[in-house]
MARFIGU-319942 format. One line per field, with one value per residue (C-alpha): residue in one letter; x, y, z. Coordinates in Angstrom, 1 decimal. Last residue first. Layout:
BEGIN
residuo <- c(A|...)
X <- c(X|...)
Y <- c(Y|...)
Z <- c(Z|...)
***
This chain:
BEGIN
residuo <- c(X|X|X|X|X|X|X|X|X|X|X|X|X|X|X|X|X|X|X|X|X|X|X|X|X|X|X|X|X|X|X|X|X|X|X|X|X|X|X|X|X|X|X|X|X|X|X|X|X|X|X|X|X|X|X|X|X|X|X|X|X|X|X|X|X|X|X|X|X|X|X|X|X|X|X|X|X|X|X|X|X|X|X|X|X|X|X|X|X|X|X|X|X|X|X|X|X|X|X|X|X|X|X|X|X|X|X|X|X|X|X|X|X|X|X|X|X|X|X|X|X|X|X|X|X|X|X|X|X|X|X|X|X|X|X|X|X|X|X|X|X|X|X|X|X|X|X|X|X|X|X|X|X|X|X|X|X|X|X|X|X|X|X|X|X|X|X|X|X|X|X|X|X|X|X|X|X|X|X|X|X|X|X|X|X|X|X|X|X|X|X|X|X|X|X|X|X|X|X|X|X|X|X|X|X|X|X|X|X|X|X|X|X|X|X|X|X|X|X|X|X|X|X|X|X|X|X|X|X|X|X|X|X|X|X|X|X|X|X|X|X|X|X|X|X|X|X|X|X|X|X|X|X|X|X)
X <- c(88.2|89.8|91.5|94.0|95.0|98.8|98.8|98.9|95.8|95.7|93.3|92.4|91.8|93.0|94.8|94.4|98.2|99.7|102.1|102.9|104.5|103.6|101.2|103.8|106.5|104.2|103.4|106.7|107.7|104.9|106.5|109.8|109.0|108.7|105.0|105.1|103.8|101.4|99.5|96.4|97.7|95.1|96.8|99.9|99.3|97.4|100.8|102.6|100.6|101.2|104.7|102.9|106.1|108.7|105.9|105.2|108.9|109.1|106.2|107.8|111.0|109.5|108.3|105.0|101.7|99.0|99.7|97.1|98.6|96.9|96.7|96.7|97.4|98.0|97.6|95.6|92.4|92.9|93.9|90.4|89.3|92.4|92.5|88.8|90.2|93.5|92.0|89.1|91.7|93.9|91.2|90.5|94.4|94.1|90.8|92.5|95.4|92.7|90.7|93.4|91.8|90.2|90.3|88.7|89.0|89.5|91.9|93.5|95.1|97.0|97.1|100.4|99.3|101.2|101.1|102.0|102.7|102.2|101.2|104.3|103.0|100.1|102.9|104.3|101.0|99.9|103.5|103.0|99.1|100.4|102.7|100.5|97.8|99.9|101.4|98.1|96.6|99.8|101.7|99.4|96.7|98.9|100.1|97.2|95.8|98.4|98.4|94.3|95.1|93.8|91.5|88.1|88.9|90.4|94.0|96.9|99.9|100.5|102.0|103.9|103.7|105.8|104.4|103.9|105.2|105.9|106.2|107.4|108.7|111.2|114.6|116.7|118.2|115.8|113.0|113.5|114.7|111.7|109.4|111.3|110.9|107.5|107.4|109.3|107.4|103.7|104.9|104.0|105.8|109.0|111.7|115.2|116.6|118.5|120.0|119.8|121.3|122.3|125.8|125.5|127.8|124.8|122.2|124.2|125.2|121.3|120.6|123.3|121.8|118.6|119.4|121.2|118.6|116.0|112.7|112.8|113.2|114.6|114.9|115.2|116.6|114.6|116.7|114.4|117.6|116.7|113.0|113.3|115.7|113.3|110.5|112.8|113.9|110.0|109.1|111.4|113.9|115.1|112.4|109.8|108.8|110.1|110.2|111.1|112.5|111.9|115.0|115.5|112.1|111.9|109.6|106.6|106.2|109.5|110.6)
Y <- c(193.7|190.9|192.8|193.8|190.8|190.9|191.4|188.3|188.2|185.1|186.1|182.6|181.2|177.7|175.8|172.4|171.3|173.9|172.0|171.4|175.2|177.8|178.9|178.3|179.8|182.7|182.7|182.8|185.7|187.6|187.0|187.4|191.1|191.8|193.1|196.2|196.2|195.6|192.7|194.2|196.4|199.4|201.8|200.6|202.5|205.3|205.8|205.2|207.9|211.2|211.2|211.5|211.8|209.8|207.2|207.0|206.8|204.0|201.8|202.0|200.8|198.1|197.8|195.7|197.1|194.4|192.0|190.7|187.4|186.1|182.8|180.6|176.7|175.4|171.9|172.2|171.8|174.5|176.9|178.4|178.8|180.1|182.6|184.3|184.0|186.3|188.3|189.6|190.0|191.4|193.6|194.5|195.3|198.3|199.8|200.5|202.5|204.1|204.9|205.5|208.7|207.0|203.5|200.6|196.7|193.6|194.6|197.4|194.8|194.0|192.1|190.4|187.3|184.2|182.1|178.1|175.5|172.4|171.2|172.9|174.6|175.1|177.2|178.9|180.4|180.9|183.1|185.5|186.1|186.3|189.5|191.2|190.7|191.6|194.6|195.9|196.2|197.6|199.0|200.4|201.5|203.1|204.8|205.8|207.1|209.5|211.0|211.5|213.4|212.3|215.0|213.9|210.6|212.1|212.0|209.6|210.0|207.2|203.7|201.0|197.4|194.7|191.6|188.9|185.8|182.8|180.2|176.2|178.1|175.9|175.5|177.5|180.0|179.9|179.3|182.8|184.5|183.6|184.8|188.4|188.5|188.0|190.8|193.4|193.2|193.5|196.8|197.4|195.3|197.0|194.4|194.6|190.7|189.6|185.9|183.4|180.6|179.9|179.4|182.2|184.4|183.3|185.0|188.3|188.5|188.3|190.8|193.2|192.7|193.2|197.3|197.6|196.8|198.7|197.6|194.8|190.6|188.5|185.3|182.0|178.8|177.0|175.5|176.7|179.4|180.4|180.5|182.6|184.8|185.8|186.2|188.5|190.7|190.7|191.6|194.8|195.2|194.5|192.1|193.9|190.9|187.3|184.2|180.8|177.5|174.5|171.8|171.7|173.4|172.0|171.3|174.3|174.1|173.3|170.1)
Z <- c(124.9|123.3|120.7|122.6|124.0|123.6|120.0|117.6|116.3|113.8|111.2|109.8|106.2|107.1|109.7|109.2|108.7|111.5|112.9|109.2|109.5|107.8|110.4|113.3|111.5|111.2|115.0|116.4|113.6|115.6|118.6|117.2|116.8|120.0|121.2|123.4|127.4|129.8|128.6|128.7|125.9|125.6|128.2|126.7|123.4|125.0|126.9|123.5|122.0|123.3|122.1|118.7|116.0|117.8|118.8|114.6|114.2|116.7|115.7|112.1|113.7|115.2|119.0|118.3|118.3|117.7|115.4|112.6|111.5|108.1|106.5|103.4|103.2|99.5|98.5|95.9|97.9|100.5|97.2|96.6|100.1|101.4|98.6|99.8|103.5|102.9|100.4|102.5|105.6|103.3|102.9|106.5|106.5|103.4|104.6|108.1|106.6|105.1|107.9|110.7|112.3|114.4|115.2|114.0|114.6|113.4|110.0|112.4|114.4|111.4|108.8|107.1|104.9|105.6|102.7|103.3|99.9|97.9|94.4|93.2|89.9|92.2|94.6|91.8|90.6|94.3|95.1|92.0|93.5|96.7|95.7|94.1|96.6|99.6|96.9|95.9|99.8|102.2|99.4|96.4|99.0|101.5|98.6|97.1|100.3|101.2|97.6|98.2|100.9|104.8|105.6|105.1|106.5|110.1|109.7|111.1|109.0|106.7|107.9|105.4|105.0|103.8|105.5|102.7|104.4|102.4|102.4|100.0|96.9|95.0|93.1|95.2|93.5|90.2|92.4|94.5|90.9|89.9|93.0|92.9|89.1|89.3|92.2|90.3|87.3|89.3|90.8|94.2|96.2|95.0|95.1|95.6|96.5|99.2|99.4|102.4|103.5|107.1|108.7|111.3|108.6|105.9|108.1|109.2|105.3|104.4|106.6|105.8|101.9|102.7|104.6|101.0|98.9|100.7|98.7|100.2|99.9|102.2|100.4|102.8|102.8|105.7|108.4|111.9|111.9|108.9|109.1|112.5|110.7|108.1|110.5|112.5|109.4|108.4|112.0|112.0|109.7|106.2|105.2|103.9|102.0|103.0|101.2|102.5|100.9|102.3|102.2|106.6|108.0|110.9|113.8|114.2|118.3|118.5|120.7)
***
């Protein structure tokens, strides 16, 4: 039996969606039954997912959406209902990385950025998915963390910042919507073998021996491992699950 059941007549929503663990979570719904928007800002990347989806006989339908910019994400979450007639989880994972730079280094244009996807857009984008989810009376947020929101490391300060506050965010909003119906959460993976992972390996060759140095498990997370764990938290398996930072990371961050 699955660990999270089925999610037959749910509807799922998925930001930064195109590749990496949002592609993976978005497939996991589908294939777990769940409708599902993929939503990014790489229209065309979305759209091959979503045709990969509905050729396996799921349903799914790509939307553009700048995480950033309040417009964009209430019409992502309408055009969600107005497709399929409901929210019922969501998984706020779009995310990008900034080059590594001690804090009196990192430019302020860097910073902004970071700040405006990784921080802004989590809350922009949950605070769009909360109004249709009390509308609802019902309804799972999966916040995407990081490692990096539990602990430091140099020369990642702002990228840092931005997943300790969806940490903030993550257990402030559970604690508001618990009552309503509303289950909010946060998976903090470790360092999985994306395509952002990839292109910051390409860059620092150096750093994927560090990398595994500091995995006790020996190796790179998979994408469906964290996907694993936000079907798990949006699941009803998951009923009285609340406001935690789920590390998903091969045991890093038990040292």
């Amino acid at each position: 039996m699955s660990a999270t059941g089925s999610f037959e007549g749910r509807v799922a929503l998925v930001t930064g969606a195109a590749m990496g663990m949002g592609l993976a979570a978005a497939r996991a719904f589908a294939e777990a039954g769940a409708a599902v928007v993929l939503a990014d800002l790489d229209l065309e990347a979305a759209r091959a997912a979503e045709a990969g989806i509905n050729a396996a006989g799921g349903r799914a339908l790509a939307v553009r959406c700048d995480v950033g910019r309040d417009d964009e994400v209430a019409a992502m979450v309408a055009r969600t209902v107005d497709t399929f007639g409901r929210l019922d989880a969501a998984f706020n994972n779009a995310g990008i990385q900034i080059p590594p730079n001690d804090v009196v280094d990192v430019p302020s244009a860097d910073y902004e950025r970071v700040m405006a996807i990784n921080l802004r857009g989590v809350w922009t984008c949950m605070r769009a998915e909360l109004r249709q989810m009390q509308a609802q009376g019902r309804g799972a947020i999966v916040n995407c963390s990081s490692i990096g929101g539990l602990v430091g490391n140099p020369g990642l300060a702002a990228y840092h910042a931005t997943k300790y506050g969806v940490i903030g965010m993550t257990q402030s909003a559970a604690l508001e919507n618990a009552a309503r119906g509303i289950r909010v959460n946060a998976v903090c993976p470790g360092t999985i073998d994306t395509p952002m992972v990839a292109r910051m390996v390409a860059e620092r060759p150096e750093a994927m021996a560090e990398i595994l140095r500091k995995q006790p498990i020996g190796r790179l997370g998979r994408p469906e491992e964290v996907a694993a764990a936000v079907l798990w938290l949006c699941s009803d398996a998951a009923s009285f699950v609340v406001g935690v930072a789920l590390p998903v990371d091969g045991g890093y961050t038990a040292h």
